[in-house]
PDBQT receptor file of N, H, CA, C and O in Angstrom, charges set to zero:
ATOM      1  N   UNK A   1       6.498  29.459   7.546  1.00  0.00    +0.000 N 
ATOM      2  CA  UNK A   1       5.979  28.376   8.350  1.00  0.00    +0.000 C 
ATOM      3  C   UNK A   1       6.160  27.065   7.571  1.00  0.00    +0.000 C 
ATOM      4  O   UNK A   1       6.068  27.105   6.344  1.00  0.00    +0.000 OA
ATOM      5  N   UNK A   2       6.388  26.017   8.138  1.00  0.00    +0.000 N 
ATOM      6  H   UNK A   2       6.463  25.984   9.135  1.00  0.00    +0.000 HD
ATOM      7  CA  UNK A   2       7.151  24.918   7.414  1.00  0.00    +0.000 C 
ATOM      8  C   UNK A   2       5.867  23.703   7.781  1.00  0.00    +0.000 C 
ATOM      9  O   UNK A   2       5.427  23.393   8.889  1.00  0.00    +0.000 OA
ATOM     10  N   UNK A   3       5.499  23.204   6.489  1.00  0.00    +0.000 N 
ATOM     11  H   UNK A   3       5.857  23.455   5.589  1.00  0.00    +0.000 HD
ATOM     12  CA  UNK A   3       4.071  22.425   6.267  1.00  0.00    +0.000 C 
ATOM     13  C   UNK A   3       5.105  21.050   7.171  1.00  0.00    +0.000 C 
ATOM     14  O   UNK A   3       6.268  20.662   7.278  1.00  0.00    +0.000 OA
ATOM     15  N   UNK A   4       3.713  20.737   7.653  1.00  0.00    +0.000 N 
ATOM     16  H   UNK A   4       2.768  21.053   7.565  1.00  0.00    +0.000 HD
ATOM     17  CA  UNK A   4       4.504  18.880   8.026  1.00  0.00    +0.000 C 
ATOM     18  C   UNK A   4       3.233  18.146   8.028  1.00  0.00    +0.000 C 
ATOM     19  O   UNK A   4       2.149  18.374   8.566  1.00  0.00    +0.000 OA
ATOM     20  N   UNK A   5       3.712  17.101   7.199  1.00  0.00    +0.000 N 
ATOM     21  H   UNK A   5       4.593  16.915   6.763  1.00  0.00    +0.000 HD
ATOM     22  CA  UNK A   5       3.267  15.873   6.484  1.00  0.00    +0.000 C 
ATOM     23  C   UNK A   5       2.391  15.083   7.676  1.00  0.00    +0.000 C 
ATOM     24  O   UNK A   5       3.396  14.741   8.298  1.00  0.00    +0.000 OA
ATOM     25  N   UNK A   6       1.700  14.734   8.180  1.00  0.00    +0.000 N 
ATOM     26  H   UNK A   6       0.883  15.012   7.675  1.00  0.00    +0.000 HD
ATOM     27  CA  UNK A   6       1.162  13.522   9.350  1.00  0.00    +0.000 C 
ATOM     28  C   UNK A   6       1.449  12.411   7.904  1.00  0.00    +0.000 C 
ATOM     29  O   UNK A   6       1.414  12.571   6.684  1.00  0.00    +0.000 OA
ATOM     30  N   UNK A   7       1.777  11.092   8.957  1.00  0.00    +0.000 N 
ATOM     31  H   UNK A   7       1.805  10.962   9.948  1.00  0.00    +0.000 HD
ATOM     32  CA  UNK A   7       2.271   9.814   8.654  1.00  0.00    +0.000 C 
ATOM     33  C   UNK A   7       1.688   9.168   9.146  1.00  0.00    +0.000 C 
ATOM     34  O   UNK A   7       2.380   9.163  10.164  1.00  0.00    +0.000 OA
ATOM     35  N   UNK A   8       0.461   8.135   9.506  1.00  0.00    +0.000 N 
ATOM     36  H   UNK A   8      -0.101   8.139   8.679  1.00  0.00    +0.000 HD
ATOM     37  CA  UNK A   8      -0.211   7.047  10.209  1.00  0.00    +0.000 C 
ATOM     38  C   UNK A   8       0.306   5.510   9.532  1.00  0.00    +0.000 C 
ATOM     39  O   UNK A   8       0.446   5.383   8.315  1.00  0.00    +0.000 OA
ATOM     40  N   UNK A   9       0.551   4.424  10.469  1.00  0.00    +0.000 N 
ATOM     41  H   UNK A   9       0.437   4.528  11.457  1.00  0.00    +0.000 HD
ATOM     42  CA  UNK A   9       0.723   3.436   9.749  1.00  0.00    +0.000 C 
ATOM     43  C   UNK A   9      -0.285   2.728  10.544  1.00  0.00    +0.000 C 
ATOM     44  O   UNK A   9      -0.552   2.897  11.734  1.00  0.00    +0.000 OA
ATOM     45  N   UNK A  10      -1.069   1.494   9.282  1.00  0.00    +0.000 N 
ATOM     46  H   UNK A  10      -0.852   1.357   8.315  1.00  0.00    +0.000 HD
ATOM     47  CA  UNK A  10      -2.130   0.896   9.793  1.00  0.00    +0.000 C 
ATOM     48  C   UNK A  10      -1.383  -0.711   9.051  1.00  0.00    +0.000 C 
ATOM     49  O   UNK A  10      -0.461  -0.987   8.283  1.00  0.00    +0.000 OA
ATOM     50  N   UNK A  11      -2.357  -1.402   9.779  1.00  0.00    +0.000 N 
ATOM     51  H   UNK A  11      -3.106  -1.178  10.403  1.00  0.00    +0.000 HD
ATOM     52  CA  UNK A  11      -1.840  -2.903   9.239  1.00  0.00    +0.000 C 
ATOM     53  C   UNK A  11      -3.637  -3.543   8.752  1.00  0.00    +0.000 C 
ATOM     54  O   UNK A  11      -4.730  -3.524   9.318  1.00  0.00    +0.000 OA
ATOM     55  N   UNK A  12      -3.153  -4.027   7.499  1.00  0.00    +0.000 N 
ATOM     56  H   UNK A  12      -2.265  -4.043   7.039  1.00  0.00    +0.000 HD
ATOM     57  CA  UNK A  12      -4.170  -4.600   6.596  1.00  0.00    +0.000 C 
ATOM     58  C   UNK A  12      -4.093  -6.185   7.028  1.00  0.00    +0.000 C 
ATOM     59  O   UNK A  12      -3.004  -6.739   7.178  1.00  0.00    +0.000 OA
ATOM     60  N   UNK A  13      -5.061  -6.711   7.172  1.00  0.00    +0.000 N 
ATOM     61  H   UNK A  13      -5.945  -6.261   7.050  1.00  0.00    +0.000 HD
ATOM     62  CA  UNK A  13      -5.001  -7.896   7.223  1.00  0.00    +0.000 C 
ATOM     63  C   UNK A  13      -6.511  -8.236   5.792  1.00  0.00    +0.000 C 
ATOM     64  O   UNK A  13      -7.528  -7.598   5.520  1.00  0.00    +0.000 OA
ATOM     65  N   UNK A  14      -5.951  -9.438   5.264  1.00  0.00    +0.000 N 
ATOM     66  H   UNK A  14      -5.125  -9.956   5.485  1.00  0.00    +0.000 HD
ATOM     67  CA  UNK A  14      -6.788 -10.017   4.377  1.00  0.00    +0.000 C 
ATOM     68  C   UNK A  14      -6.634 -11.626   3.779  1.00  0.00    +0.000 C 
ATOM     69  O   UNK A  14      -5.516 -12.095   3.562  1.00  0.00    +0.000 OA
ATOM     70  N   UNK A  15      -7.771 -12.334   3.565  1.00  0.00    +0.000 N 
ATOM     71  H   UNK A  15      -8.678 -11.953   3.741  1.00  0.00    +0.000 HD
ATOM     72  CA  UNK A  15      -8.323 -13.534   2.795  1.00  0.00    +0.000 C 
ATOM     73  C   UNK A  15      -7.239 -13.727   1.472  1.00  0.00    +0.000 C 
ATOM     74  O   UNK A  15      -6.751 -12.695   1.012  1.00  0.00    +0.000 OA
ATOM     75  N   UNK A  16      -6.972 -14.662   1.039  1.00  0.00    +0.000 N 
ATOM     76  H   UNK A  16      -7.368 -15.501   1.412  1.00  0.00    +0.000 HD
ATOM     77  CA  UNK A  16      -6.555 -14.636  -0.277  1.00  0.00    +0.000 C 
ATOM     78  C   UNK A  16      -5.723 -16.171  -0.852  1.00  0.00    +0.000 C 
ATOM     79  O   UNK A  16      -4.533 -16.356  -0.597  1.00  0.00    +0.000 OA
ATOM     80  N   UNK A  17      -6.420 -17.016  -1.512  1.00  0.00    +0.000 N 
ATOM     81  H   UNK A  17      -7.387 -16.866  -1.719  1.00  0.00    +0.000 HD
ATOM     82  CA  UNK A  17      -5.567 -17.589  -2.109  1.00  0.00    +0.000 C 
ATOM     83  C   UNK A  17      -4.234 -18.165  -2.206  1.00  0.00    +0.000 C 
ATOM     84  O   UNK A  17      -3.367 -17.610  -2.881  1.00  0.00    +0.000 OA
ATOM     85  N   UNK A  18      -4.040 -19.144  -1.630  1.00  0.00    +0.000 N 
ATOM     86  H   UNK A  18      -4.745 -19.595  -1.082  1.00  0.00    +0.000 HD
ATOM     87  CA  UNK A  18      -2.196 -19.578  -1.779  1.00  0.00    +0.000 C 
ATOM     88  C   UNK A  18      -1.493 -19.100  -3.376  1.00  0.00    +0.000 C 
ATOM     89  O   UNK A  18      -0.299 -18.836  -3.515  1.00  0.00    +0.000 OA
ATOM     90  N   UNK A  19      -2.364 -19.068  -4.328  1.00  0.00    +0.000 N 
ATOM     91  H   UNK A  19      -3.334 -19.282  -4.215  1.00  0.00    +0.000 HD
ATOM     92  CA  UNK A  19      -1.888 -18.973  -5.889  1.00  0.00    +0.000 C 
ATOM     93  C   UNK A  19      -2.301 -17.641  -5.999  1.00  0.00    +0.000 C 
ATOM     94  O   UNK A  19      -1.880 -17.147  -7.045  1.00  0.00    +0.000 OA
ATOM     95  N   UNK A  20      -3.026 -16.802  -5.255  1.00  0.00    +0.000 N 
ATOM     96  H   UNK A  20      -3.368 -17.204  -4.405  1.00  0.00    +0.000 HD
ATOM     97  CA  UNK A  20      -3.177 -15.549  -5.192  1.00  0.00    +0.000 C 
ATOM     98  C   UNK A  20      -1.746 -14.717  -4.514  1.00  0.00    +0.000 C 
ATOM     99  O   UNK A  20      -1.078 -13.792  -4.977  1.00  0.00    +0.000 OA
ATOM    100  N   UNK A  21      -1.641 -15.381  -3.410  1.00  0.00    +0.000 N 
ATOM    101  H   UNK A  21      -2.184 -16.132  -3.033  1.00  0.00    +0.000 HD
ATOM    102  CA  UNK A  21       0.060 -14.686  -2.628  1.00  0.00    +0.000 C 
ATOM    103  C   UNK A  21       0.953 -15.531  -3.476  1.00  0.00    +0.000 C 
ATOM    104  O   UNK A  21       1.975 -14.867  -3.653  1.00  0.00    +0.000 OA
ATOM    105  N   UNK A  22       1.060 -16.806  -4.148  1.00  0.00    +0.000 N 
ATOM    106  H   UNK A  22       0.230 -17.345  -4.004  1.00  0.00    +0.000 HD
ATOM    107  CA  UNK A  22       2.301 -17.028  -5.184  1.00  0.00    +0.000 C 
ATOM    108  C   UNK A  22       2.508 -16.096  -6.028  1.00  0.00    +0.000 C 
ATOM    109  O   UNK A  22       3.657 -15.964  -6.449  1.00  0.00    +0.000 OA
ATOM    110  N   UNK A  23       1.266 -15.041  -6.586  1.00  0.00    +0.000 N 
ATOM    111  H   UNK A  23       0.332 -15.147  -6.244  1.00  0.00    +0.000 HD
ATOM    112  CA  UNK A  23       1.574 -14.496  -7.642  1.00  0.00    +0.000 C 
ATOM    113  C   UNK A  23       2.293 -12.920  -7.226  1.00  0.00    +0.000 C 
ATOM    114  O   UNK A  23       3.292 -12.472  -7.789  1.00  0.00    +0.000 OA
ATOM    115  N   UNK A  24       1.744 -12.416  -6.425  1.00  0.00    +0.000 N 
ATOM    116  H   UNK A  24       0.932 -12.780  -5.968  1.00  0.00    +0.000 HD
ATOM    117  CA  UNK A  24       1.613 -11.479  -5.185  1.00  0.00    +0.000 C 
ATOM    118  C   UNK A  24       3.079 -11.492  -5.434  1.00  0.00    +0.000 C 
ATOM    119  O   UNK A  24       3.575 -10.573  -6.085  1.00  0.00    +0.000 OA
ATOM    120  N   UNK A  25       4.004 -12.711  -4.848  1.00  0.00    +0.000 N 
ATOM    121  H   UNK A  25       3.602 -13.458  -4.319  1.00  0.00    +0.000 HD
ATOM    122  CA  UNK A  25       5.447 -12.420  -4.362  1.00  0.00    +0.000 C 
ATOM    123  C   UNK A  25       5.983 -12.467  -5.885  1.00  0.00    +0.000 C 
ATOM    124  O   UNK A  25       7.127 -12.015  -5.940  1.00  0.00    +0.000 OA
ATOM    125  N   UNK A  26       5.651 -12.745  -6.715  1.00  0.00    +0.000 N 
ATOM    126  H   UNK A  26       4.722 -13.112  -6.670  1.00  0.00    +0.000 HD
ATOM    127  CA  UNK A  26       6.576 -13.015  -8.236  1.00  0.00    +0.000 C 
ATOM    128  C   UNK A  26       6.143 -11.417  -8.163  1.00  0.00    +0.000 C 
ATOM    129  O   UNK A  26       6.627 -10.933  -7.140  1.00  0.00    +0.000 OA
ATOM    130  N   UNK A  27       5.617 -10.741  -8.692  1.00  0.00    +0.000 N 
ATOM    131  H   UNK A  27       5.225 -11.134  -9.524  1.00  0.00    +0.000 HD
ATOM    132  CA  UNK A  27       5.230  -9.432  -9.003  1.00  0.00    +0.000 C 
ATOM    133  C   UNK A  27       5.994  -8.322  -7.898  1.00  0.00    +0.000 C 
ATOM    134  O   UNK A  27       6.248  -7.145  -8.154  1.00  0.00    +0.000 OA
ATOM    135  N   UNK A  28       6.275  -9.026  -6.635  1.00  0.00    +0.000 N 
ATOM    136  H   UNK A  28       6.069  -9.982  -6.427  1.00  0.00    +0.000 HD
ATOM    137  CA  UNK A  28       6.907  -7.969  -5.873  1.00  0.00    +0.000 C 
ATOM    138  C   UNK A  28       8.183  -8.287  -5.946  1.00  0.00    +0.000 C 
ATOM    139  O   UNK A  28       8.981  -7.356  -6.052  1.00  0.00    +0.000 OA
ATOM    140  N   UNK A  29       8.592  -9.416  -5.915  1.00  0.00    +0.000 N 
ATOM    141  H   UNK A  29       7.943 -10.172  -5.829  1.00  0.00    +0.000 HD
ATOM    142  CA  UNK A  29      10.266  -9.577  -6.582  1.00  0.00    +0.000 C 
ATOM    143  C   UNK A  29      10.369  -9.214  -7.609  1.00  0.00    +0.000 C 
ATOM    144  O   UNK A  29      11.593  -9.094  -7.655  1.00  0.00    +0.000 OA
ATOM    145  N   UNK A  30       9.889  -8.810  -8.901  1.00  0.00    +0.000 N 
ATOM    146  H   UNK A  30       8.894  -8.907  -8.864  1.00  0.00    +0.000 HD
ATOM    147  CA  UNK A  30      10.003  -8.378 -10.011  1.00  0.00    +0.000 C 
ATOM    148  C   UNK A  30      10.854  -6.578  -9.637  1.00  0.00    +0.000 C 
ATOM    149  O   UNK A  30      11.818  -5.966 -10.096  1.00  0.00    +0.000 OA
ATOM    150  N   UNK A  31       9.901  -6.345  -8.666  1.00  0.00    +0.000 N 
ATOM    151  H   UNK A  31       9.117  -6.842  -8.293  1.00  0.00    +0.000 HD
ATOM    152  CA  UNK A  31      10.598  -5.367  -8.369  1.00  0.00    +0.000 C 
ATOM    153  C   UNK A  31      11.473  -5.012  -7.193  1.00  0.00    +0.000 C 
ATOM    154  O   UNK A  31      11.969  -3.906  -6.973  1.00  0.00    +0.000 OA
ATOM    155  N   UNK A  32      11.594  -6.123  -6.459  1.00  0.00    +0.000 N 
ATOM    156  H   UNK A  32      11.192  -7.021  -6.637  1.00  0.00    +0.000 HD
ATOM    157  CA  UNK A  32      12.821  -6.697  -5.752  1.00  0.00    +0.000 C 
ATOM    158  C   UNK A  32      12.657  -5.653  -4.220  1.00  0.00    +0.000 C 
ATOM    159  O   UNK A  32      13.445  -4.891  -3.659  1.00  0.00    +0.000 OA
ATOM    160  N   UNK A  33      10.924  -6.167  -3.862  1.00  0.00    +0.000 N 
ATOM    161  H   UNK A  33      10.284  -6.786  -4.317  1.00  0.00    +0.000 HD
ATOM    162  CA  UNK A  33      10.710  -5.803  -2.897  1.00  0.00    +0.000 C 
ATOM    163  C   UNK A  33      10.039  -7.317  -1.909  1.00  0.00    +0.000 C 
ATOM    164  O   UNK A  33      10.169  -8.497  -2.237  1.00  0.00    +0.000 OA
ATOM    165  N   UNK A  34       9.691  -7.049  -1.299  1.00  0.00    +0.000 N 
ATOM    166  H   UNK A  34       9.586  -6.091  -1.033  1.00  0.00    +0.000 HD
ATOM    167  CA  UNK A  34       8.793  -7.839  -0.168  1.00  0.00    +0.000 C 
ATOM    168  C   UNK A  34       7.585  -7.708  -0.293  1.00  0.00    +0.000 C 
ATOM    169  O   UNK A  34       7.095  -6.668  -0.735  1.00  0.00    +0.000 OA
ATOM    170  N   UNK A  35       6.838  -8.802   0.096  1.00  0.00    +0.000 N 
ATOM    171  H   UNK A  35       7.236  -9.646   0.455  1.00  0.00    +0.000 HD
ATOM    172  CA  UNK A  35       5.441  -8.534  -0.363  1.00  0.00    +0.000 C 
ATOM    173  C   UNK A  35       4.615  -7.666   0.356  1.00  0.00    +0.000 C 
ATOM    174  O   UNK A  35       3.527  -7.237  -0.029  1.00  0.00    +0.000 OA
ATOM    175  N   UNK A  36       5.358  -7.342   1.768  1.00  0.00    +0.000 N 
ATOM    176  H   UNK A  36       6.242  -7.690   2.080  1.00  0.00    +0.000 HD
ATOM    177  CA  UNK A  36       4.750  -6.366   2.412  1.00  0.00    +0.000 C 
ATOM    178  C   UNK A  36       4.620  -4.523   1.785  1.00  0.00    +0.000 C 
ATOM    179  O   UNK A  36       3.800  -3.605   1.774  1.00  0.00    +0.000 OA
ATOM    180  N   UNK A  37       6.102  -4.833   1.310  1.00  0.00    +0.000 N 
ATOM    181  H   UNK A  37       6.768  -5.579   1.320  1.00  0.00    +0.000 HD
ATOM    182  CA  UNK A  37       6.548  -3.302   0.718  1.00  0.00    +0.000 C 
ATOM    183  C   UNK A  37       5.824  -3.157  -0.466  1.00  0.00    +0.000 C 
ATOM    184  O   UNK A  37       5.692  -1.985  -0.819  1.00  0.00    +0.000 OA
ATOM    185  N   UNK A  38       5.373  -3.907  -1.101  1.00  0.00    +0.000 N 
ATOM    186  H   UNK A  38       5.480  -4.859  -0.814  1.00  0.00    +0.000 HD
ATOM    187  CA  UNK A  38       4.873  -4.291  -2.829  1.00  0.00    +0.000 C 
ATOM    188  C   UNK A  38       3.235  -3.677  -2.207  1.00  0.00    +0.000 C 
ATOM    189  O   UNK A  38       2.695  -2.655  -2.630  1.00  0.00    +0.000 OA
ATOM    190  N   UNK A  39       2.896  -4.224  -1.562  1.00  0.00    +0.000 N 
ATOM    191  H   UNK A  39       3.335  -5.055  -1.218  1.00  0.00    +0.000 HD
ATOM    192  CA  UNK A  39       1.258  -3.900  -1.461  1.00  0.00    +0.000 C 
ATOM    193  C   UNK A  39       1.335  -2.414  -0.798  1.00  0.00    +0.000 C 
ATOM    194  O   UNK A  39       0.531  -1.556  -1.164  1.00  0.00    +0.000 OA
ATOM    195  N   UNK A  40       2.110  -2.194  -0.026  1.00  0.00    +0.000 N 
ATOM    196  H   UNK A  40       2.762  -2.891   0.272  1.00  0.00    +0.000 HD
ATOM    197  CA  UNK A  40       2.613  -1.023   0.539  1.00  0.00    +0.000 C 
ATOM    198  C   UNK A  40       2.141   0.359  -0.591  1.00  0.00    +0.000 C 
ATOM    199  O   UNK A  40       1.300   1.252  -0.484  1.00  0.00    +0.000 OA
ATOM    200  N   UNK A  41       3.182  -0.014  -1.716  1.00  0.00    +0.000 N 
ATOM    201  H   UNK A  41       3.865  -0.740  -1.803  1.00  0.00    +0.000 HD
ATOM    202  CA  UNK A  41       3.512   0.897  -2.780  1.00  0.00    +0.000 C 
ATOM    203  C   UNK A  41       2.217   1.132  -3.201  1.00  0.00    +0.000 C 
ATOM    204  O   UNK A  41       1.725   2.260  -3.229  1.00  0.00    +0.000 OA
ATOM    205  N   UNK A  42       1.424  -0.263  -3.654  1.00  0.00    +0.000 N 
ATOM    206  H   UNK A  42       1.824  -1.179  -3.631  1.00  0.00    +0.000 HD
ATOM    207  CA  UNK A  42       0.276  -0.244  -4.351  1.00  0.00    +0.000 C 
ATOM    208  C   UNK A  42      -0.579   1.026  -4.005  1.00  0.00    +0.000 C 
ATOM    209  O   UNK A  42      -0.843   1.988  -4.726  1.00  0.00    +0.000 OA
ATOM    210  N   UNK A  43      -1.041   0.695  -2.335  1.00  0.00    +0.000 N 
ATOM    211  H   UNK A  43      -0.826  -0.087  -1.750  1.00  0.00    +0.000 HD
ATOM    212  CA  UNK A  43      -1.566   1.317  -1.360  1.00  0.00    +0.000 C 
ATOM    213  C   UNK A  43      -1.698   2.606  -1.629  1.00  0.00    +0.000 C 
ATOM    214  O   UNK A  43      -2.675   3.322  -1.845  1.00  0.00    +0.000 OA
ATOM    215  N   UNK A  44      -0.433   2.803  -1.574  1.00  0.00    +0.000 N 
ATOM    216  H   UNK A  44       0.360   2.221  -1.397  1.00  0.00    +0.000 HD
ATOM    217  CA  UNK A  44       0.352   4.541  -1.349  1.00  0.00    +0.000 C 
ATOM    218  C   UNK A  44       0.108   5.219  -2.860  1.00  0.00    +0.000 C 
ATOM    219  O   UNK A  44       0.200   6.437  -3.011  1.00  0.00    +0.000 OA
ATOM    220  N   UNK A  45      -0.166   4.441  -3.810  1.00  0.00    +0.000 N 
ATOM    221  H   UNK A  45      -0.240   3.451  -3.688  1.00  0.00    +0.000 HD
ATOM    222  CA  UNK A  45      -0.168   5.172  -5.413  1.00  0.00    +0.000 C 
ATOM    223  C   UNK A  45      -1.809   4.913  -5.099  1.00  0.00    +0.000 C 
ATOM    224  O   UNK A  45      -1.973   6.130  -5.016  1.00  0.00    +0.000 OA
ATOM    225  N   UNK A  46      -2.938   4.470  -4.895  1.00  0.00    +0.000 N 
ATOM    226  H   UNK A  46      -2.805   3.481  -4.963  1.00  0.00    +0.000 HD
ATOM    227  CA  UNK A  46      -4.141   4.258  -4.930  1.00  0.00    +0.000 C 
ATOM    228  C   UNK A  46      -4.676   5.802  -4.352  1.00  0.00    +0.000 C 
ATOM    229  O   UNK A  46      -5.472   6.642  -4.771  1.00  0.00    +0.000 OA
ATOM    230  N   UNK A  47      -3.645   5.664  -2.975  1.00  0.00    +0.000 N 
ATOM    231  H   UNK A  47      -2.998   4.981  -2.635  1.00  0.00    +0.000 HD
ATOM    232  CA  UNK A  47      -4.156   6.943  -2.623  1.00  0.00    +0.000 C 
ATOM    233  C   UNK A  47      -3.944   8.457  -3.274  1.00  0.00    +0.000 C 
ATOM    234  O   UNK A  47      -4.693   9.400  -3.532  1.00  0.00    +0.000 OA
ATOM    235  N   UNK A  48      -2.761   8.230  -3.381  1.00  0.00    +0.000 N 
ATOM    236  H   UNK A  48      -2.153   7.464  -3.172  1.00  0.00    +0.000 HD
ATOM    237  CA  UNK A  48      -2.491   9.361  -4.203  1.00  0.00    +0.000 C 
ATOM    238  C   UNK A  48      -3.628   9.849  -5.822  1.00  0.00    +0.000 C 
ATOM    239  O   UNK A  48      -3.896  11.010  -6.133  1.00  0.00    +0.000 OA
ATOM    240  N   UNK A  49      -4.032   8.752  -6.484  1.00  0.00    +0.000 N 
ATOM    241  H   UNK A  49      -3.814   7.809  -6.231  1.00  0.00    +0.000 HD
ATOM    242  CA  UNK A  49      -4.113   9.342  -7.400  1.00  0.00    +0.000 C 
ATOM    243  C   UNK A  49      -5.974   9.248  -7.404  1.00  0.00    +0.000 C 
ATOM    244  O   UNK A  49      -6.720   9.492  -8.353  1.00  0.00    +0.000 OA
ATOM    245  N   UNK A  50      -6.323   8.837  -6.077  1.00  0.00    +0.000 N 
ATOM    246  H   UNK A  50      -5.717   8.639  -5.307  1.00  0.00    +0.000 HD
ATOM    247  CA  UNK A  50      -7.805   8.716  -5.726  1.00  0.00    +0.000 C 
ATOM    248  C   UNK A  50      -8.255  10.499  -5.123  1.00  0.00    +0.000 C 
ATOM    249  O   UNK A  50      -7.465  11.206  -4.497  1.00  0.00    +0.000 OA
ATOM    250  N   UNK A  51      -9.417  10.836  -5.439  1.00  0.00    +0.000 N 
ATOM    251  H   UNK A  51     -10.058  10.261  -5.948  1.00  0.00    +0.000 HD
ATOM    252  CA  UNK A  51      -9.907  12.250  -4.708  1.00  0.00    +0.000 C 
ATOM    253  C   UNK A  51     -10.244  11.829  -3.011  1.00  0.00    +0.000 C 
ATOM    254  O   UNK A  51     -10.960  10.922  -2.588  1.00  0.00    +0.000 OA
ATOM    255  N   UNK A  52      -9.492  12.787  -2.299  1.00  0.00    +0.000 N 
ATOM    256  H   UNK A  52      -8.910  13.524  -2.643  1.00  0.00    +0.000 HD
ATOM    257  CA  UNK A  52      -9.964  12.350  -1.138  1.00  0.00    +0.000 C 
ATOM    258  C   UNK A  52     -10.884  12.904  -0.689  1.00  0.00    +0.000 C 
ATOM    259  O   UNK A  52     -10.467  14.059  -0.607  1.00  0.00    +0.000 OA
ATOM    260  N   UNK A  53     -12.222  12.899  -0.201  1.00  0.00    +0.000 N 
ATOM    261  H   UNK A  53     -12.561  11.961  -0.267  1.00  0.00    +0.000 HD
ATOM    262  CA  UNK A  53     -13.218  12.449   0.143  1.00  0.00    +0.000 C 
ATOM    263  C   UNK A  53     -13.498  12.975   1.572  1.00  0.00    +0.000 C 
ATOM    264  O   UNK A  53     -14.337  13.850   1.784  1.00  0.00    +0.000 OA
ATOM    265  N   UNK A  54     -12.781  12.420   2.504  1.00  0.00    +0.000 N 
ATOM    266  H   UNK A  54     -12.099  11.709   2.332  1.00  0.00    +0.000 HD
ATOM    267  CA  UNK A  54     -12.696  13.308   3.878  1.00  0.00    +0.000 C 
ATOM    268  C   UNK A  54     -12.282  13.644   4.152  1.00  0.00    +0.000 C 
ATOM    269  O   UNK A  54     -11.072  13.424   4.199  1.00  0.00    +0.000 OA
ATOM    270  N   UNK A  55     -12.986  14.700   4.703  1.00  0.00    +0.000 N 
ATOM    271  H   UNK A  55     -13.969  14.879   4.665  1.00  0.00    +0.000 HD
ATOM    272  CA  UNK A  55     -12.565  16.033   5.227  1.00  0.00    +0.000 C 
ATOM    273  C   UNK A  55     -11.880  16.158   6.876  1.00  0.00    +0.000 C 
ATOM    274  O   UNK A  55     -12.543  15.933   7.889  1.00  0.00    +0.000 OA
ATOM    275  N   UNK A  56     -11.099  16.376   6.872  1.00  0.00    +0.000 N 
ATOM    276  H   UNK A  56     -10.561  16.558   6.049  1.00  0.00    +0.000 HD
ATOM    277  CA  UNK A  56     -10.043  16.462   8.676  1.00  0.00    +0.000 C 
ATOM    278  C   UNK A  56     -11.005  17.343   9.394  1.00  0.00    +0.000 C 
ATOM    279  O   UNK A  56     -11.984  17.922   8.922  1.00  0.00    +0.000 OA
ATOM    280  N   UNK A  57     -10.658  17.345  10.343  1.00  0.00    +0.000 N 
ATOM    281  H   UNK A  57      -9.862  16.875  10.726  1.00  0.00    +0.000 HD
ATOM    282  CA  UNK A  57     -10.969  18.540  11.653  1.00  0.00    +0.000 C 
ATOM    283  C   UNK A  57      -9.959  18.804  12.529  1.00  0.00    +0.000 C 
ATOM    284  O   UNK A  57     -10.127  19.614  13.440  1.00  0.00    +0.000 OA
TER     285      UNK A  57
């Protein structure tokens, strides 16, 4: 039986600083992404290496 992954995409909206997103995009061009994809990554490693907590049904 072949496991399959569920995928949800949600959209973050947030507050922040003009010198907060200047720094934001230097740090995501560093790695020669978009600042969308950069927080993306962040996101996606937070979760991963966080205990998850809830439980599905």
């Amino acid at each position: 039986m072949a496991t399959q992954e569920s995928q949800k995409e949600v959209q973050i909206s947030f507050r922040t600083t003009p010198e907060n997103r200047r720094l934001a995009r230097i740090e995501a061009a560093k790695l020669n992404m978009s600042l969308n994809e950069w927080i993306k990554s962040l996101v996606e490693a937070e979760l991963e290496t966080s205990p998850q907590e809830t439980k599905s049904s």
